[in-house]
MIDOSE-1310 file (N, C-alpha, C; in nm, 2 decimals, decimal comma, always signed):
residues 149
xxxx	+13,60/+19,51/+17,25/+13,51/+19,40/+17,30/+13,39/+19,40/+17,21; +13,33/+19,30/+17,17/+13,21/+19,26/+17,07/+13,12/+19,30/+17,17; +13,00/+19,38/+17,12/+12,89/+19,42/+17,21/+12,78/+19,32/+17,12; +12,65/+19,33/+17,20/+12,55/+19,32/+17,08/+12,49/+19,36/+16,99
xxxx	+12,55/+19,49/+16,95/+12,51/+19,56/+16,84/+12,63/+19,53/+16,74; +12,75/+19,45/+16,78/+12,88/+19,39/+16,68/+12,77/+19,29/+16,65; +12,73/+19,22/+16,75/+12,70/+19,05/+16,69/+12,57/+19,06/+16,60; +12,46/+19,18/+16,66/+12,37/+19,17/+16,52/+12,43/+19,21/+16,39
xxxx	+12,55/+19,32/+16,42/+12,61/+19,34/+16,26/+12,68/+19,23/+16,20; +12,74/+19,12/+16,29/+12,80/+18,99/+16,21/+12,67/+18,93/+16,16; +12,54/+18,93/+16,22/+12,45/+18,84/+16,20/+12,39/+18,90/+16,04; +12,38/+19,04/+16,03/+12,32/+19,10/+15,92/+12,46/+19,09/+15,81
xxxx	+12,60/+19,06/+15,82/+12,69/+19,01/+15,71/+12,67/+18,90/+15,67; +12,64/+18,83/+15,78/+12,61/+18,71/+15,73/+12,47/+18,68/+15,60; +12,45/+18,76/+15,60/+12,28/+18,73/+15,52/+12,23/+18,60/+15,58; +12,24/+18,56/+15,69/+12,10/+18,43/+15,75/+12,02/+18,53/+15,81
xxxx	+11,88/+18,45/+15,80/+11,80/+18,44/+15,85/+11,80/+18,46/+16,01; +11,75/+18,53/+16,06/+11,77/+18,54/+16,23/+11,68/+18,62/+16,31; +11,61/+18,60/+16,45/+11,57/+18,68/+16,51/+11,61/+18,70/+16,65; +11,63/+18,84/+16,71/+11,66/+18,87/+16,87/+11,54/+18,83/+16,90
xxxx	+11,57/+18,74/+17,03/+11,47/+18,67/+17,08/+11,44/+18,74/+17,23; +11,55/+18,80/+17,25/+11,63/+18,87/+17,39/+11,73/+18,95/+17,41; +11,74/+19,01/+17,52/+11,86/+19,11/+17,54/+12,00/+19,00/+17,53; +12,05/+19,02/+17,41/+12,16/+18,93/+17,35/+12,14/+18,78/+17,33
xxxx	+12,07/+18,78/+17,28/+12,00/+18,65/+17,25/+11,90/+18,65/+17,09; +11,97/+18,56/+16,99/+11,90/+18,50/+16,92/+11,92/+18,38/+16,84; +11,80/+18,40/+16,72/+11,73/+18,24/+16,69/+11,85/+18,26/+16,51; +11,94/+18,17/+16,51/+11,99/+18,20/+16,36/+11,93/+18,05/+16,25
xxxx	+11,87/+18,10/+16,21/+11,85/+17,99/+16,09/+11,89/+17,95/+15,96; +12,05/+17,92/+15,97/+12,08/+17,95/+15,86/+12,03/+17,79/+15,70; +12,03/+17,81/+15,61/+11,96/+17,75/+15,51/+12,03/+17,61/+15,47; +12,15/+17,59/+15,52/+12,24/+17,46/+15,49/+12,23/+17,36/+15,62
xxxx	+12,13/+17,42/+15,66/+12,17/+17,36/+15,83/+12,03/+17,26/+15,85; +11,97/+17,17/+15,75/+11,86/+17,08/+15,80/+11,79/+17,14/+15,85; +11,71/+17,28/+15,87/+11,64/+17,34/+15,92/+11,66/+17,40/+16,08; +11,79/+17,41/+16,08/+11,82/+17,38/+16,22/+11,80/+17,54/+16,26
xxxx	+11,83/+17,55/+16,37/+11,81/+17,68/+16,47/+11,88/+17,71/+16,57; +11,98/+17,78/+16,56/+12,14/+17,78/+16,61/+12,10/+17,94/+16,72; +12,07/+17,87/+16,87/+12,07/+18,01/+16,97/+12,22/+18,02/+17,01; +12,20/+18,15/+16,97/+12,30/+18,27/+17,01/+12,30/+18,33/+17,12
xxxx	+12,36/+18,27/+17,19/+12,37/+18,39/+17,37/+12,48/+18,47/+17,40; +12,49/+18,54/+17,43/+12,61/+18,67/+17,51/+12,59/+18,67/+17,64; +12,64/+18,54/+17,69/+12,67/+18,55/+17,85/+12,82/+18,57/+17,88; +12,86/+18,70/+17,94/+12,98/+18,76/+17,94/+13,05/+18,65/+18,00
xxxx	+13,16/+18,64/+18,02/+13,27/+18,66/+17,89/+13,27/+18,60/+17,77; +13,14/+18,52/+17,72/+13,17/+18,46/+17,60/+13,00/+18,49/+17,57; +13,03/+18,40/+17,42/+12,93/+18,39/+17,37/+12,91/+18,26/+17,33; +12,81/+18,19/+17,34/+12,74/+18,10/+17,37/+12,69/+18,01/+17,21
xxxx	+12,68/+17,95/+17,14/+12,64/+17,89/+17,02/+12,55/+17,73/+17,05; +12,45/+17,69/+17,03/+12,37/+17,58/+17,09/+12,30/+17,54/+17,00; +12,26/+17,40/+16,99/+12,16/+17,36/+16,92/+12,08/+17,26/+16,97; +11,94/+17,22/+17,01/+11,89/+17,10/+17,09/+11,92/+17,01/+16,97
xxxx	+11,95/+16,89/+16,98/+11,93/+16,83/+16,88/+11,85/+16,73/+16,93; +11,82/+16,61/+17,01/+11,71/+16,50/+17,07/+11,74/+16,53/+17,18; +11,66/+16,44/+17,25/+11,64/+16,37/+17,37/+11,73/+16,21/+17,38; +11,79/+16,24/+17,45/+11,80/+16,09/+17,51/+11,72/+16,01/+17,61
xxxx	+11,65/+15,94/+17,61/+11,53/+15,87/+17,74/+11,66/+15,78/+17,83; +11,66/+15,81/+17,96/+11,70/+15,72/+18,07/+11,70/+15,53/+17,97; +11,55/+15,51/+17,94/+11,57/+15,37/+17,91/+11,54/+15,38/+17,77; +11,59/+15,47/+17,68/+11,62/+15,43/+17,57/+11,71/+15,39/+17,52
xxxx	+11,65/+15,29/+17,43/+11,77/+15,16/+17,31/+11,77/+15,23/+17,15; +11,83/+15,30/+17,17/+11,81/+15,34/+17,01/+11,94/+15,31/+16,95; +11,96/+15,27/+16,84/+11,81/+15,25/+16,78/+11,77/+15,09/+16,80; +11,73/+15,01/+16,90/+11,67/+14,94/+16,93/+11,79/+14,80/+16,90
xxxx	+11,87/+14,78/+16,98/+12,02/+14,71/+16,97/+12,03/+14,76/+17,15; +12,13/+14,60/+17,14/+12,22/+14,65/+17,25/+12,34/+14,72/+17,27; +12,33/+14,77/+17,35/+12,47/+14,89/+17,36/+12,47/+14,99/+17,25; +12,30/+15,04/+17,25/+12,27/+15,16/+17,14/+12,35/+15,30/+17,26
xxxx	+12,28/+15,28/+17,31/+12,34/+15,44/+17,38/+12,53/+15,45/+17,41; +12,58/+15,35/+17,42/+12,67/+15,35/+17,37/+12,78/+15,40/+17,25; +12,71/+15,31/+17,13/+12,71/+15,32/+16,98/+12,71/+15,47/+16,99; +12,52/+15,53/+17,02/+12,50/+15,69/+17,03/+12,65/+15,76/+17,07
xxxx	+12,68/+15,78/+17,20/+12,79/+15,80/+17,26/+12,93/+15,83/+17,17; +12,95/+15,70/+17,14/+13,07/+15,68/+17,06/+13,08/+15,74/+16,89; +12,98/+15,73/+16,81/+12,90/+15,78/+16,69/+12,97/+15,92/+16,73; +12,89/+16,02/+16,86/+12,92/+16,16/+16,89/+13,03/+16,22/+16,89
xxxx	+13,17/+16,09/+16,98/+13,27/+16,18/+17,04/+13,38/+16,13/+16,87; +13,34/+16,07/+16,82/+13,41/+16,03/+16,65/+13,34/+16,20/+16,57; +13,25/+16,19/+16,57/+13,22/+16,29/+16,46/+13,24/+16,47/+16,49; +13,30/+16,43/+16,68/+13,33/+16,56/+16,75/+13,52/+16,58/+16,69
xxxx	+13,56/+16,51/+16,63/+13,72/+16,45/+16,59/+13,69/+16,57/+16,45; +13,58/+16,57/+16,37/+13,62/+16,64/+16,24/+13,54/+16,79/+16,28; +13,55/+16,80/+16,45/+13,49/+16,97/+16,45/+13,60/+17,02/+16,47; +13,58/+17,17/+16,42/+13,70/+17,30/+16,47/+13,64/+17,37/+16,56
xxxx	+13,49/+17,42/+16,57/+13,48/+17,52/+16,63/+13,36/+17,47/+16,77; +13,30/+17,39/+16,70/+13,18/+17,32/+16,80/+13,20/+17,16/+16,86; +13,09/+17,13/+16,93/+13,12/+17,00/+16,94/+12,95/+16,91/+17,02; +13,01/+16,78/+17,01/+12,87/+16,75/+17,06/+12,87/+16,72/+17,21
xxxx	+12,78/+16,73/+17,28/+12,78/+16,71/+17,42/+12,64/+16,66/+17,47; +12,66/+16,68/+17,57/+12,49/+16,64/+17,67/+12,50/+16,72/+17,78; +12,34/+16,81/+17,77/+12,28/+16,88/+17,88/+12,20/+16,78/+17,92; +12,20/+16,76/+18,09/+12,08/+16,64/+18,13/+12,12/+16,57/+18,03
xxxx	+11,99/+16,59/+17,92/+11,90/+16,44/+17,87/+11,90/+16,47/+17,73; +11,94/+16,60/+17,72/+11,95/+16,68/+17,56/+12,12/+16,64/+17,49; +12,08/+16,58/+17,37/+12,24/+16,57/+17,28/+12,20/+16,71/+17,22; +12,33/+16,81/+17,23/+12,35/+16,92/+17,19/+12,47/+16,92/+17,08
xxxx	+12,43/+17,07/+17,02/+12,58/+17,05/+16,93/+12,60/+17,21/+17,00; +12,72/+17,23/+17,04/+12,76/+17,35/+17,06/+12,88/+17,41/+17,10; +12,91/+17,52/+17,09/+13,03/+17,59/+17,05/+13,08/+17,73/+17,14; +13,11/+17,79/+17,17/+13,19/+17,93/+17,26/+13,27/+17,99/+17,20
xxxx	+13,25/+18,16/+17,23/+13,42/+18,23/+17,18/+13,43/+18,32/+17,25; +13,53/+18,41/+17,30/+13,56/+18,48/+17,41/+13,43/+18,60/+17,33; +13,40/+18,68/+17,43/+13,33/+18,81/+17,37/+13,45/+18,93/+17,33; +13,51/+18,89/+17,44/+13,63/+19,04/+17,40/+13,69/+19,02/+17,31
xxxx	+13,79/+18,89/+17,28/+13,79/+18,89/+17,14/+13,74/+18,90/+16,97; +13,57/+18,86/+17,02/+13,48/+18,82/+16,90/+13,54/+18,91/+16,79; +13,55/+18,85/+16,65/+13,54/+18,96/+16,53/+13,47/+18,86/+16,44; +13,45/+18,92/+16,35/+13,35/+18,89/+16,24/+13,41/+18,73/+16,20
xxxx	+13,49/+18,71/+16,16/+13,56/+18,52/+16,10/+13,53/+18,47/+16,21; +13,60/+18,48/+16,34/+13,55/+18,39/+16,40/+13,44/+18,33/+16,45; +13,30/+18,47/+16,43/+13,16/+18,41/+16,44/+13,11/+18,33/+16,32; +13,19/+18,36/+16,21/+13,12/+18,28/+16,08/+13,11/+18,14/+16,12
xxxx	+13,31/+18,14/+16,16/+13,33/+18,04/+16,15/+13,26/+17,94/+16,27; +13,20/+17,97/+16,37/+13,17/+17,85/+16,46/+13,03/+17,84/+16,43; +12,93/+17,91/+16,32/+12,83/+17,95/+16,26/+12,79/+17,81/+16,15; +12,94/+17,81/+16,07/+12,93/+17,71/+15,96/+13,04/+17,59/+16,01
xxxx	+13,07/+17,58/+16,10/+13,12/+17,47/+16,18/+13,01/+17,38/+16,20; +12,89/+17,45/+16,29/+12,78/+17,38/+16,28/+12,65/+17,34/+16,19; +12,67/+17,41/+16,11/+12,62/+17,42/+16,00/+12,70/+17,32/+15,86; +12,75/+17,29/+15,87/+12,86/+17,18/+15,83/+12,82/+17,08/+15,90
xxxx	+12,85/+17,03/+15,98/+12,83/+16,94/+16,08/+12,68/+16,90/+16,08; +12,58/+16,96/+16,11/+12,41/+16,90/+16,07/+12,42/+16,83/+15,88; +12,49/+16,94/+15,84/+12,49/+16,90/+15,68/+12,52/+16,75/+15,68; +12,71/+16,72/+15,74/+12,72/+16,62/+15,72/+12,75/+16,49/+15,78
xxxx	+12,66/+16,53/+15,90/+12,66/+16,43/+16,05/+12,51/+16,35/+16,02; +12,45/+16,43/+15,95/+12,32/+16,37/+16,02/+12,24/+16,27/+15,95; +12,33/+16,18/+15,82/+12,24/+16,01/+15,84/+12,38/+15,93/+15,93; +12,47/+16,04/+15,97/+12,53/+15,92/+16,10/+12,42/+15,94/+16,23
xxxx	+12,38/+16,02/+16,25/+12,30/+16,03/+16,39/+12,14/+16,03/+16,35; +12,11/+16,00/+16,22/+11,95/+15,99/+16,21/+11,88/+15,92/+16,28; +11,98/+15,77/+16,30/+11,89/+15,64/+16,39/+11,85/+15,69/+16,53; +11,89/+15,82/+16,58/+11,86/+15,84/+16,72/+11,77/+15,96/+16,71
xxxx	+11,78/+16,06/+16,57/+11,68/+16,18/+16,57/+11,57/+16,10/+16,57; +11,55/+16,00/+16,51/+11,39/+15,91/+16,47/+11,34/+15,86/+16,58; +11,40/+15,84/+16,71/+11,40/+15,79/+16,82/+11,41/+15,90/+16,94; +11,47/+15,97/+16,91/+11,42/+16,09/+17,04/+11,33/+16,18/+17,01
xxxx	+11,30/+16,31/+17,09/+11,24/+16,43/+17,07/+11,35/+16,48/+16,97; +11,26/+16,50/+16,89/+11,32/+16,55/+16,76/+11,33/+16,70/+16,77; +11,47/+16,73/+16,73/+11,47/+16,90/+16,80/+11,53/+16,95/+16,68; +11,64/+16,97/+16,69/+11,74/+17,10/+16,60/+11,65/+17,25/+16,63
xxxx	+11,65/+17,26/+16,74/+11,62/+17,33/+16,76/+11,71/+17,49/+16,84; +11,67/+17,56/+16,86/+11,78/+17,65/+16,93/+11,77/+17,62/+17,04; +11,86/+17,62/+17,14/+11,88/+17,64/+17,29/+11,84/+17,77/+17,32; +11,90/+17,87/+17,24/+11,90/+18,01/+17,30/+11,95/+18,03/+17,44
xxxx	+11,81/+18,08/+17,53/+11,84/+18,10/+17,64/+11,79/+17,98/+17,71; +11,74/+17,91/+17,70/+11,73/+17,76/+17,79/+11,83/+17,68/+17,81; +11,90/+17,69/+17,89/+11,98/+17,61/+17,88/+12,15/+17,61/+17,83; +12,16/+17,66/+17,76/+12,28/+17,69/+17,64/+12,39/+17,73/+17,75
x	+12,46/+17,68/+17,88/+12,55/+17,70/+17,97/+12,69/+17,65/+17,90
C-alpha cells in the first residue's frame, strides 16, 4: 500500500515543484501546467488529484451568448473524451479538473501519469475554455484539502 512517505518519494522523482501543505496533502506545481496547482490528497482508499479551475455564477452568460453555460458544459464533457486519467467536473459552483487512484495500488507510473494527464490537458484545453477563465474567478488553483471529494 502507497503511504505518504511513497507519495512524497513519487513527488521528489518527479522533479516538480511541490509543497506538503498537510498530513498527506500537497500543493504540486508542475511547469507545463499554465501555472496551475494540482492538490494532492490521501483520503484512504484513494488518492485524490484536483484542480479549481473558475467559478461558474448561477446567472452567468459566458461568454456572453445564449446557451453559453451550455456551450461551457458541452466544450467540458468533449474535451473530457481525450482524458485517460482525469476529467472535468463541477463542485457546487467550481469547474474542476480532477482525477483518483486506489492508494493500495499507487506505484510510481500511475501517479505520473494522472499528474501529466492533467498537465496535458491545461496545456491543451485551455484557448478551448479561456472564454469562461476570463469570465469566472479565475483559479487553476489547487483544491488540496478544500473540497477535492
Amino acid at each position: 500500500m502507497a503511504s505518504t512517505d511513497e507519495v512524497d518519494s513519487y513527488l521528489i522523482k518527479m522533479g516538480l515543484p511541490y509543497e506538503q501543505v498537510g498530513q498527506g496533502t500537497w500543493v504540486v506545481r508542475p511547469d507545463s501546467a499554465r501555472h496551475a496547482q494540482i492538490g494532492v490528497q490521501i483520503d484512504e482508499p484513494i488518492v485524490l488529484f484536483s484542480i479549481q479551475m473558475f467559478k461558474v455564477e448561477p446567472q452567468q452568460a459566458a461568454p456572453h451568448e445564449p446557451g453559453a453555460r451550455e456551450n461551457l458544459y458541452r466544450t467540458l464533457l468533449e474535451l473530457n473524451a481525450e482524458l485517460l486519467h482525469s476529467c472535468y467536473a463541477l463542485q457546487g459552483d467550481q469547474v474542476v479538473l480532477s482525477g483518483a487512484q486506489q492508494l493500495e495500488n499507487l506505484d510510481f507510473n500511475e501517479f505520473q501519469a494522472v499528474v501529466e494527464d492533467m498537465s496535458m490537458a491545461l496545456d491543451n484545453h485551455y484557448d478551448k475554455i479561456a472564454p469562461w477563465l476570463d469570465q469566472g474567478s479565475r483559479g487553476t488553483k489547487a483544491a488540496g484539502a478544500e473540497g477535492s471529494t
